[in-house]
C-alpha positions as protocol buffer text, in pm:
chain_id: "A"
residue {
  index: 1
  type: UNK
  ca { x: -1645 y: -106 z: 5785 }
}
residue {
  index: 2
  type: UNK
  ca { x: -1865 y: 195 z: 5818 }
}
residue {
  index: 3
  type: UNK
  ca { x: -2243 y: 171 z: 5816 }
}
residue {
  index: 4
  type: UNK
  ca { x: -2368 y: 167 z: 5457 }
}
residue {
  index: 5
  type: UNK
  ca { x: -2527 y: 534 z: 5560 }
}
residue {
  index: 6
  type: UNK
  ca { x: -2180 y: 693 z: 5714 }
}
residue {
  index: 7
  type: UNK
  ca { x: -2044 y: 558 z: 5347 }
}
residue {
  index: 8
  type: UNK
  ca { x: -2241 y: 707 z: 5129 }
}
residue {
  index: 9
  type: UNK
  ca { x: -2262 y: 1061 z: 5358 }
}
residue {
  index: 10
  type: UNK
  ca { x: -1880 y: 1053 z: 5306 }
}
residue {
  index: 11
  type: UNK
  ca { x: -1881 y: 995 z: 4962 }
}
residue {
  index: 12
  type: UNK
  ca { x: -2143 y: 1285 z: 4927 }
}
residue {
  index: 13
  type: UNK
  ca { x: -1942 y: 1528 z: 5125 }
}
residue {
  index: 14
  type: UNK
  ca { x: -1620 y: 1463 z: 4918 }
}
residue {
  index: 15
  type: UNK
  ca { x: -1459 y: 1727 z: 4682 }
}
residue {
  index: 16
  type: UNK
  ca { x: -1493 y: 1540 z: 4306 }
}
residue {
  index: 17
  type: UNK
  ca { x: -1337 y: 1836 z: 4113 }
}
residue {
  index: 18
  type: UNK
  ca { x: -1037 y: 1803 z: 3946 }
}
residue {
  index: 19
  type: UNK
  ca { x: -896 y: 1484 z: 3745 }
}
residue {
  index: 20
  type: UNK
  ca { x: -742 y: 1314 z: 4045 }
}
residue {
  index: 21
  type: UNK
  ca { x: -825 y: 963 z: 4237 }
}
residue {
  index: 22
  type: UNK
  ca { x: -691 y: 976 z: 4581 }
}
residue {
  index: 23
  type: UNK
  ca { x: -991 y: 990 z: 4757 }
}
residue {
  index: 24
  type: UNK
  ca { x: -1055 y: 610 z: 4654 }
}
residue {
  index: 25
  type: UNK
  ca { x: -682 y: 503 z: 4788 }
}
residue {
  index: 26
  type: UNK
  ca { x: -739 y: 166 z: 4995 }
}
residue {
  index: 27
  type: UNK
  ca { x: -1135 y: 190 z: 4906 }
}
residue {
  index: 28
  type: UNK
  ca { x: -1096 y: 76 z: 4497 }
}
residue {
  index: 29
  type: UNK
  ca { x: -809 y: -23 z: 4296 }
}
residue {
  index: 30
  type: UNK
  ca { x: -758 y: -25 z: 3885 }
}
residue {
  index: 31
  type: UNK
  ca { x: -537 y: -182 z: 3697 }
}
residue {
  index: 32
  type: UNK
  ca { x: -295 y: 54 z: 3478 }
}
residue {
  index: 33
  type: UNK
  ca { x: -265 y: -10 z: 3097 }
}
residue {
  index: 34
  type: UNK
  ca { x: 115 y: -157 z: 3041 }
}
residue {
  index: 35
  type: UNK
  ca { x: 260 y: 82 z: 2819 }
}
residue {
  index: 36
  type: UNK
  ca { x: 266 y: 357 z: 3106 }
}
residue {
  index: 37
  type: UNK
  ca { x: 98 y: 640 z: 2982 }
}
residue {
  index: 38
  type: UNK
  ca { x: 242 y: 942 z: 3212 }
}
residue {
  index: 39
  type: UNK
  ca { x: 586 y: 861 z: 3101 }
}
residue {
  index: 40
  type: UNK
  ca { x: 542 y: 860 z: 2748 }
}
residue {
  index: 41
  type: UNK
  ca { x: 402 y: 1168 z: 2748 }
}
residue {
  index: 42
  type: UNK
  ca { x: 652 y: 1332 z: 2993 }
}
residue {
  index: 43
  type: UNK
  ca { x: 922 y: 1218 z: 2673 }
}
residue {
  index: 44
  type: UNK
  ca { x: 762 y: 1352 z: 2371 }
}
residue {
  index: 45
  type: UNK
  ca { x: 630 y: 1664 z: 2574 }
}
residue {
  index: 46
  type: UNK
  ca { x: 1055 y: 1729 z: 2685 }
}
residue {
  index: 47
  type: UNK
  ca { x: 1122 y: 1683 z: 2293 }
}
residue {
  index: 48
  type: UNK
  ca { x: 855 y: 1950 z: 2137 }
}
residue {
  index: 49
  type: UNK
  ca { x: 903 y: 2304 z: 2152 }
}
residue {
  index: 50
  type: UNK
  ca { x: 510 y: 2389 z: 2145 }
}
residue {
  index: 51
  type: UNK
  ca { x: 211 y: 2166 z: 2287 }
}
residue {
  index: 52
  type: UNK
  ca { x: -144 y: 2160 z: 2344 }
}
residue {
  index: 53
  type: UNK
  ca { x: -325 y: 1941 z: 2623 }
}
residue {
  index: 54
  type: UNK
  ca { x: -672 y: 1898 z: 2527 }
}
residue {
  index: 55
  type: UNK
  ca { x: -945 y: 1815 z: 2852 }
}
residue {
  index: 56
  type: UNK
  ca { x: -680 y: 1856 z: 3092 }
}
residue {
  index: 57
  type: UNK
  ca { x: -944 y: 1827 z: 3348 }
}
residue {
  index: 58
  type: UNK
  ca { x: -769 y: 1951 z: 3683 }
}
residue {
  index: 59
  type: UNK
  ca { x: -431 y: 1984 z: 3518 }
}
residue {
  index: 60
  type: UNK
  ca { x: -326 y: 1659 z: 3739 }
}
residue {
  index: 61
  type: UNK
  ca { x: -162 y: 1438 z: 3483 }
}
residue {
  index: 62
  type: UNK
  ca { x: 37 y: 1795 z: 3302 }
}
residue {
  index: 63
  type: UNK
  ca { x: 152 y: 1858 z: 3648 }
}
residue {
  index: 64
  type: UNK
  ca { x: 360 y: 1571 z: 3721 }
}
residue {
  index: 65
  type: UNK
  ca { x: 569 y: 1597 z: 3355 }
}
residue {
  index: 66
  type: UNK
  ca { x: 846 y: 1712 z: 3468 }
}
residue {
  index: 67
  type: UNK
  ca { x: 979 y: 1944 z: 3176 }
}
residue {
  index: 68
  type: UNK
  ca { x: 722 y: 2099 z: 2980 }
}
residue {
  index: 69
  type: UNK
  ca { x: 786 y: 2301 z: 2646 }
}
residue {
  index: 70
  type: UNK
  ca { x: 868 y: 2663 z: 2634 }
}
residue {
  index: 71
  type: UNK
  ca { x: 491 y: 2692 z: 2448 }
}
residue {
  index: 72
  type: UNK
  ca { x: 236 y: 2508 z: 2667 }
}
residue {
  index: 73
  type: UNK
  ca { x: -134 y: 2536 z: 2613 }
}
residue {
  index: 74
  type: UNK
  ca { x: -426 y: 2340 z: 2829 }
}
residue {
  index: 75
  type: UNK
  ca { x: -831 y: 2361 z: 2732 }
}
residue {
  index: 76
  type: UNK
  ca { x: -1070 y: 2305 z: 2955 }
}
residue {
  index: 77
  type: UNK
  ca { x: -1455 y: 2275 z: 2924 }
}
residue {
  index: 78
  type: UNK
  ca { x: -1599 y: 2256 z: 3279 }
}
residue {
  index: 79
  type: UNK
  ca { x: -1521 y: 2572 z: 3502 }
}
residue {
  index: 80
  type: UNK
  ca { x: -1448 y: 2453 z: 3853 }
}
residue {
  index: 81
  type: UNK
  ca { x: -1192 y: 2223 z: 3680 }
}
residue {
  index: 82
  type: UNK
  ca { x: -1048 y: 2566 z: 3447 }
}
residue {
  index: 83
  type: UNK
  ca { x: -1012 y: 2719 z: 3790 }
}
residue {
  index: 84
  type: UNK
  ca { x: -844 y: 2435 z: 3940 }
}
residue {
  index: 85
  type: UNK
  ca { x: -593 y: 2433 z: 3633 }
}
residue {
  index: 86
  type: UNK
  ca { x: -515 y: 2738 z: 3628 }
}
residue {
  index: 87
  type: UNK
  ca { x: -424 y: 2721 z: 3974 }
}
residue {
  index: 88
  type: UNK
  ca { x: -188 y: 2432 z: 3989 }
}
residue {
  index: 89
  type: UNK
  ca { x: -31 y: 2500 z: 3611 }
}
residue {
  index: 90
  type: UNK
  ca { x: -26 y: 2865 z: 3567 }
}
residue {
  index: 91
  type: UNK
  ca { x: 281 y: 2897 z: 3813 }
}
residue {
  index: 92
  type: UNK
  ca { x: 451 y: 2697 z: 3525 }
}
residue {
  index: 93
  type: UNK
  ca { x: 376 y: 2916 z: 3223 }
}
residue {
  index: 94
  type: UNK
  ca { x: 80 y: 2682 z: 3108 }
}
residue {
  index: 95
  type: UNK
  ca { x: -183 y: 2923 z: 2937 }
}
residue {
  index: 96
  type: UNK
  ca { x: -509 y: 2767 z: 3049 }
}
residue {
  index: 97
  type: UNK
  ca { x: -800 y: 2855 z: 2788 }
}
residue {
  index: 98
  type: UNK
  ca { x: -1183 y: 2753 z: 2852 }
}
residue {
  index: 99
  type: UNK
  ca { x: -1338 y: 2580 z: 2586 }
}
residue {
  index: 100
  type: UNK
  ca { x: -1745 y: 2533 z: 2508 }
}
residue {
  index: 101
  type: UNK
  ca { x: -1857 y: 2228 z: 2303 }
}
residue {
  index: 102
  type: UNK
  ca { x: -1918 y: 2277 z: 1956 }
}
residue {
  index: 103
  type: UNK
  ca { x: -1684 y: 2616 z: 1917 }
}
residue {
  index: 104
  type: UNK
  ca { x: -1364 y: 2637 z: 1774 }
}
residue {
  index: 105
  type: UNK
  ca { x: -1097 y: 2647 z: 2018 }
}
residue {
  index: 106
  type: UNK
  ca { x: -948 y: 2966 z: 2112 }
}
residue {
  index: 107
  type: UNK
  ca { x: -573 y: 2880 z: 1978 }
}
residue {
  index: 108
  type: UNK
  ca { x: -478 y: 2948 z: 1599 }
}
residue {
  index: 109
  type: UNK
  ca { x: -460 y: 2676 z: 1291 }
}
residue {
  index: 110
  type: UNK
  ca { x: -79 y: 2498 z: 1319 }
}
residue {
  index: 111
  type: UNK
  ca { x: 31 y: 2624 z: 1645 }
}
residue {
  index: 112
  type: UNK
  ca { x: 142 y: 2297 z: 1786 }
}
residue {
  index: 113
  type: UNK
  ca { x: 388 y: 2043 z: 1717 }
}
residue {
  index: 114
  type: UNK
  ca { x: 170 y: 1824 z: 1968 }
}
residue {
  index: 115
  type: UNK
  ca { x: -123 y: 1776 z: 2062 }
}
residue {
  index: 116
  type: UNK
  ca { x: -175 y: 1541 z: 2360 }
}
residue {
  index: 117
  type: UNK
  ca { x: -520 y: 1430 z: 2541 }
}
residue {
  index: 118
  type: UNK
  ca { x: -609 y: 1195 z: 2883 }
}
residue {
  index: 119
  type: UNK
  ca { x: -930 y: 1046 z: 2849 }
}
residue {
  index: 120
  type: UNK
  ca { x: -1061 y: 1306 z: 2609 }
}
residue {
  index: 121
  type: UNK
  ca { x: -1404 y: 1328 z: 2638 }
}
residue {
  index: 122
  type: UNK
  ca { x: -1518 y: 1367 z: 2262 }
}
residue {
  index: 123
  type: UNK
  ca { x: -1198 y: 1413 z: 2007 }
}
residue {
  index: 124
  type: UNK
  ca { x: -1268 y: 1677 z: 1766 }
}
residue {
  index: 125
  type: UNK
  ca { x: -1065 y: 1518 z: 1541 }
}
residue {
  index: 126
  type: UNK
  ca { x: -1132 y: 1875 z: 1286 }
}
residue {
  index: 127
  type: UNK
  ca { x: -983 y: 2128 z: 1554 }
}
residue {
  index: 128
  type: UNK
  ca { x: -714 y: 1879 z: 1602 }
}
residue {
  index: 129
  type: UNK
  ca { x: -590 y: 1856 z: 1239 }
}
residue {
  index: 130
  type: UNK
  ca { x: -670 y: 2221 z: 1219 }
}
residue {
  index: 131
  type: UNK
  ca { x: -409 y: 2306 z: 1517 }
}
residue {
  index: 132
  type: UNK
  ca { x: -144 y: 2067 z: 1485 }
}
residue {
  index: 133
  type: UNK
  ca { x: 125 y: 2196 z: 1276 }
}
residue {
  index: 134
  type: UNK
  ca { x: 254 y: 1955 z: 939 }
}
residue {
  index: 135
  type: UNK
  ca { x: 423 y: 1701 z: 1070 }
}
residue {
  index: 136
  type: UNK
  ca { x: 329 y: 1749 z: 1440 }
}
residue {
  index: 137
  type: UNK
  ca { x: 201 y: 1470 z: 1622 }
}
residue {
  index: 138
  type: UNK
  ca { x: -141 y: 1407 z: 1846 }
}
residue {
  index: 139
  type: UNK
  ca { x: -45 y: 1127 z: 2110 }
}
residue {
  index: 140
  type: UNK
  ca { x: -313 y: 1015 z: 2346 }
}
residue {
  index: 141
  type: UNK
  ca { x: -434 y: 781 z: 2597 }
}
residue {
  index: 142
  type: UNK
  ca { x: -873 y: 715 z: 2548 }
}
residue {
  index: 143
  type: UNK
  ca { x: -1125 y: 548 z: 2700 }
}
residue {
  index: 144
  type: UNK
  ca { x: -1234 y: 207 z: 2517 }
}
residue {
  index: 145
  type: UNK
  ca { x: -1577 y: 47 z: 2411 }
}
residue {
  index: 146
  type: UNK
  ca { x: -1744 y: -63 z: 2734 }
}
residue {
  index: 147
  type: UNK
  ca { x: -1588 y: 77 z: 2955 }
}
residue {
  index: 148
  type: UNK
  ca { x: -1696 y: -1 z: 3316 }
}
residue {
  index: 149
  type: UNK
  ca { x: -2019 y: -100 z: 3177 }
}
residue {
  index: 150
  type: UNK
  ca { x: -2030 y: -382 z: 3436 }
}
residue {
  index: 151
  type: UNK
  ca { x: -2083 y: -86 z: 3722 }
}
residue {
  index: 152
  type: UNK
  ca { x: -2264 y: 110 z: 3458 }
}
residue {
  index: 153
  type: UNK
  ca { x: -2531 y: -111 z: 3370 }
}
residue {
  index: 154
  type: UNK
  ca { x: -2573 y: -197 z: 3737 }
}
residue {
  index: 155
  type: UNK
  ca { x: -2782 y: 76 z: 3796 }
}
residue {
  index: 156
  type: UNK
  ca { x: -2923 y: 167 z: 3415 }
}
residue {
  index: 157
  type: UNK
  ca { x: -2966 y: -225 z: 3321 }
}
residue {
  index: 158
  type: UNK
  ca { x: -2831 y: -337 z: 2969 }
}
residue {
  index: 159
  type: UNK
  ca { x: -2715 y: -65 z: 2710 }
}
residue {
  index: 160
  type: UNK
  ca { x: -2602 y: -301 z: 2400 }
}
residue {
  index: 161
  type: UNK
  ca { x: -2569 y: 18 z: 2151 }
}
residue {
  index: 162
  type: UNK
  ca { x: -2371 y: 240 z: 2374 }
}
residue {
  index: 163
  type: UNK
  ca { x: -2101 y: -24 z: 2478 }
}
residue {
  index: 164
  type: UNK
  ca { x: -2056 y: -28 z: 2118 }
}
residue {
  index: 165
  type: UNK
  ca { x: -1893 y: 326 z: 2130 }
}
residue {
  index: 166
  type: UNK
  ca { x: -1535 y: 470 z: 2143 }
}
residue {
  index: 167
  type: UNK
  ca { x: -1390 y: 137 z: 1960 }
}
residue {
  index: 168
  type: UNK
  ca { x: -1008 y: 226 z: 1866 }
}
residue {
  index: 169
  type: UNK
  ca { x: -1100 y: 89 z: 1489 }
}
residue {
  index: 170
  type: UNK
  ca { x: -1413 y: 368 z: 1452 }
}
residue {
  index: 171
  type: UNK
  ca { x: -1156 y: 625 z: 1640 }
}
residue {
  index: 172
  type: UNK
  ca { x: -905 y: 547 z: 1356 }
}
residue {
  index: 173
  type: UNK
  ca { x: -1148 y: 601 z: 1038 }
}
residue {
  index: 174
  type: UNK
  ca { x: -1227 y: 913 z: 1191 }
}
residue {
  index: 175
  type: UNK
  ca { x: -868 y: 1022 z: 1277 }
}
residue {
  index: 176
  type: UNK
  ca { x: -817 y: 922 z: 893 }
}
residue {
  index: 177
  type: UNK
  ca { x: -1057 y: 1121 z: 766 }
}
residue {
  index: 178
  type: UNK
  ca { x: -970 y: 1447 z: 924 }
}
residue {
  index: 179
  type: UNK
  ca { x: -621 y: 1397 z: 761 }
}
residue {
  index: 180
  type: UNK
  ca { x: -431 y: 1219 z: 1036 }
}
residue {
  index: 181
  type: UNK
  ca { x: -199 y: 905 z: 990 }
}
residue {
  index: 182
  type: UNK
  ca { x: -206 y: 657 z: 1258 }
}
residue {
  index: 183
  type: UNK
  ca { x: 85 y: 543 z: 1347 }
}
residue {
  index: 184
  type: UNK
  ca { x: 43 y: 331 z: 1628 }
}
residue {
  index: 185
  type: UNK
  ca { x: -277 y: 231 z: 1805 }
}
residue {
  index: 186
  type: UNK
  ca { x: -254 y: 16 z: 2110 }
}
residue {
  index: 187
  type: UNK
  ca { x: -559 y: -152 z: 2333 }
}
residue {
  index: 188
  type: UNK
  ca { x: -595 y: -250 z: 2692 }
}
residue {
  index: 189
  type: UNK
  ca { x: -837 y: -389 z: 2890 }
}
residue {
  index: 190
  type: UNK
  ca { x: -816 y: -359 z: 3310 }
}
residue {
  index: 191
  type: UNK
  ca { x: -945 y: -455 z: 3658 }
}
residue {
  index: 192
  type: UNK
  ca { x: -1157 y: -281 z: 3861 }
}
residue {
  index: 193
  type: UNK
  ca { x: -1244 y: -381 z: 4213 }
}
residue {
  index: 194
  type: UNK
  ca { x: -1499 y: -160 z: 4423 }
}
residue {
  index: 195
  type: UNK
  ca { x: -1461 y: -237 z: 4857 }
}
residue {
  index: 196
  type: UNK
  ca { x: -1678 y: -9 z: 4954 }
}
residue {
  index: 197
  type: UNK
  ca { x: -2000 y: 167 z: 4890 }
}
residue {
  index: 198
  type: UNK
  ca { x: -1860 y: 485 z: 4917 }
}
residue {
  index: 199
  type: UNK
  ca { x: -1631 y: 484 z: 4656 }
}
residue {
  index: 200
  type: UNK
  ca { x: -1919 y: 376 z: 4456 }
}
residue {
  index: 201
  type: UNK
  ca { x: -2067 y: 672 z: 4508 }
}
residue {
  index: 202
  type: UNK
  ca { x: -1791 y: 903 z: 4516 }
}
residue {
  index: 203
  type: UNK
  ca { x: -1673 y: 771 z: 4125 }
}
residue {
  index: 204
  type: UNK
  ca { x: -2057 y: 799 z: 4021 }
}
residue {
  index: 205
  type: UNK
  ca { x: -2035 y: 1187 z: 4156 }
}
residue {
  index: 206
  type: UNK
  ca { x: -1712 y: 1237 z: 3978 }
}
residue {
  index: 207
  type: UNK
  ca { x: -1784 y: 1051 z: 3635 }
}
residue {
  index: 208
  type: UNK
  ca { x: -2133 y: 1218 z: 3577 }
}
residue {
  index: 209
  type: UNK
  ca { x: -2141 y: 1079 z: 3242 }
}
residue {
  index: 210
  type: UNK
  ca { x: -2155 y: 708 z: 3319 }
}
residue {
  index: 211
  type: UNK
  ca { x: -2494 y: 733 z: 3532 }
}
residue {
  index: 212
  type: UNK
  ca { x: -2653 y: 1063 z: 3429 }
}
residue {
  index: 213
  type: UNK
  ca { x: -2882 y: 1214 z: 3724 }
}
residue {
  index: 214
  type: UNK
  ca { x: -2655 y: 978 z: 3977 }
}
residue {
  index: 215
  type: UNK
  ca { x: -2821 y: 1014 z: 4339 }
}
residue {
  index: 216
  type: UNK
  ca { x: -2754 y: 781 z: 4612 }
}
residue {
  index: 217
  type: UNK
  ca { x: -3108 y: 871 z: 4668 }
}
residue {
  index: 218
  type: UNK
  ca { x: -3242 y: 779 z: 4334 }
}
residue {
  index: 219
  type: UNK
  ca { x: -3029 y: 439 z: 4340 }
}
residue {
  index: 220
  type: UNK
  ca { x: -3069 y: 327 z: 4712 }
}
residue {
  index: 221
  type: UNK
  ca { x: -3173 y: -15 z: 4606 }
}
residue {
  index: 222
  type: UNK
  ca { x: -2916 y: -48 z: 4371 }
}
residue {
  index: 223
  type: UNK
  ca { x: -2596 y: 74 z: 4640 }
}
residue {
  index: 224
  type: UNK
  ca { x: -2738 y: -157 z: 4877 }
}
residue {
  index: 225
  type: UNK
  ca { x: -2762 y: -429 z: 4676 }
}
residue {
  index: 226
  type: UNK
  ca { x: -2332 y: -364 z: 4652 }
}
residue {
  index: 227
  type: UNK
  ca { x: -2306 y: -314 z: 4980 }
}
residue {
  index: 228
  type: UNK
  ca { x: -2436 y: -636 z: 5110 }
}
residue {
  index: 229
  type: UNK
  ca { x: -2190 y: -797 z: 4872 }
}
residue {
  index: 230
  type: UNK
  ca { x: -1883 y: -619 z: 4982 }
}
residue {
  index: 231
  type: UNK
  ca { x: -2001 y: -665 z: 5370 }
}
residue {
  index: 232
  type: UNK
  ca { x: -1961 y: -1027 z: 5268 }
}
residue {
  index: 233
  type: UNK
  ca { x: -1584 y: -964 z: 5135 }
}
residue {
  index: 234
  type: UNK
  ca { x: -1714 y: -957 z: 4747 }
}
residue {
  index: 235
  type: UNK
  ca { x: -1561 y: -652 z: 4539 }
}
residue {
  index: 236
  type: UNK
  ca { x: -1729 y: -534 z: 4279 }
}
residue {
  index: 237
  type: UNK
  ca { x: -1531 y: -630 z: 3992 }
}
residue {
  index: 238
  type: UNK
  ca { x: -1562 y: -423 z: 3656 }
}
residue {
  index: 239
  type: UNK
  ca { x: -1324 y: -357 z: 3345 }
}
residue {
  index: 240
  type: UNK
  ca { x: -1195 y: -20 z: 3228 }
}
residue {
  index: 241
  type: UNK
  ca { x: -1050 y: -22 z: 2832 }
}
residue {
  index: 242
  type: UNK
  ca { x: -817 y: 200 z: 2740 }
}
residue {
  index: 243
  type: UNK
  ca { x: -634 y: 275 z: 2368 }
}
residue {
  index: 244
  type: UNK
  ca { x: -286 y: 465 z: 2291 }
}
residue {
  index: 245
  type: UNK
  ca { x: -294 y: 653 z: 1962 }
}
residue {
  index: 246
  type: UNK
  ca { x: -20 y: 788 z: 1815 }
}
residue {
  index: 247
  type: UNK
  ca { x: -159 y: 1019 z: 1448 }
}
residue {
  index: 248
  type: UNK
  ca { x: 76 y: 1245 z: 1241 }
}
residue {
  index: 249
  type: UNK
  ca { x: -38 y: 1529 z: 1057 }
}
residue {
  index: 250
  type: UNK
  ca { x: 87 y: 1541 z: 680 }
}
């Protein structure tokens, strides 16, 4: 293994834009939810004629459906990733469109017969309803309460109140209450295991959100504290949660 500072300069110098994981092949590994995400959307996005991917990050996980439908829309709210999507889907026919929190999306009221999501990273359940046409579908894979909070609270110590958020039951009032029927709501809850420092790092650079202000800097103590486990063979082991919703709009 490298020296703890060779790790983390790697991890510092790595590209984290888009959605994808590759750089952490052979350094971490996570368990998959069962029902297989990619190819249930790659069916119900060959079946519609008109589709909306909401936080398509990169465009990664649209990419790889084979057959898209002859109406494809992707938002996006952070602009290296817009850039990066509209590179890789645009040769497709995917209209990439930037979104900014809090305003309505740039798409009219019942354009879509589905709207579909990865990790979303705040439903707006309201612009959802308001897009999807009557009897259109939204079909999407989310994060789940506590999610990695093992690696989380690591470096920010216990956070009781926010591993309390994103549970699939509070996600379905919500969904409810915009005028959605759930139809089927699925839960998962999977291995993570950590070999290096480095890909510590690099997935702390990436997900900005789980350790706001990240620095290997500001959390020396904290990444070598990991490191001298993992020297010793120990992973760190966490747990990613993930939920499959399936709502209809009446």
């Amino acid at each position: 293994m490298l020296s703890f500072e060779a790790l983390v300069g790697e991890a510092e110098a790595a590209d984290v834009t888009g959605w994808g994981f590759g750089w952490l092949e052979g350094r971490a590994t996570e368990e998959r939810p069962p029902w297989g995400y990619a190819g249930l959307l790659a069916e119900r996005l060959g079946a519609v004629q008109s589709a909306l991917d909401v936080d398509t990050g990169g465009g990664e996980v649209l990419a790889g459906v084979p057959r898209l439908p002859p109406t494809m829309v992707a938002t996006e709210g952070w602009p290296p990733n817009v850039e990066r999507a509209r590179r890789l889907l645009g040769p497709r026919g995917v209209q990439v469109v930037e979104t900014v929190e809090g305003r309505r999306w740039p798409v009219e009221d019942g354009s879509f017969d589905l709207v579909t999501s990865r990790h979303p990273v705040a439903p707006d359940w309201g612009q959802i309803c308001r897009v999807l046409a009557r009897g259109g579908y939204y079909f999407a894979q989310h994060v789940g309460p506590g999610s990695a909070f093992e690696l989380i609270e690591h470096f920010l110590g216990p956070l009781p109140r926010q591993r309390a958020g994103r549970h699939p039951q509070a996600e379905v009032a919500a969904v409810e209450a915009a005028g959605l029927v759930v139809e089927d709501l699925r839960t998962a809850r999977c291995r993570m295991e950590f070999h290096d420092v480095g890909a510590v790092v690099w997935t702390l650079r990436k997900c900005v959100w789980w350790v706001p202000g990240f620095s290997a800097a500001r959390y020396l103590e904290g990444l070598l504290a990991l490191d001298r486990d993992m020297r010793r063979g120990r992973p760190f082991v966490a747990h990613s949660t993930r939920h499959l919703i399936l709502a209809r709009r009446t």
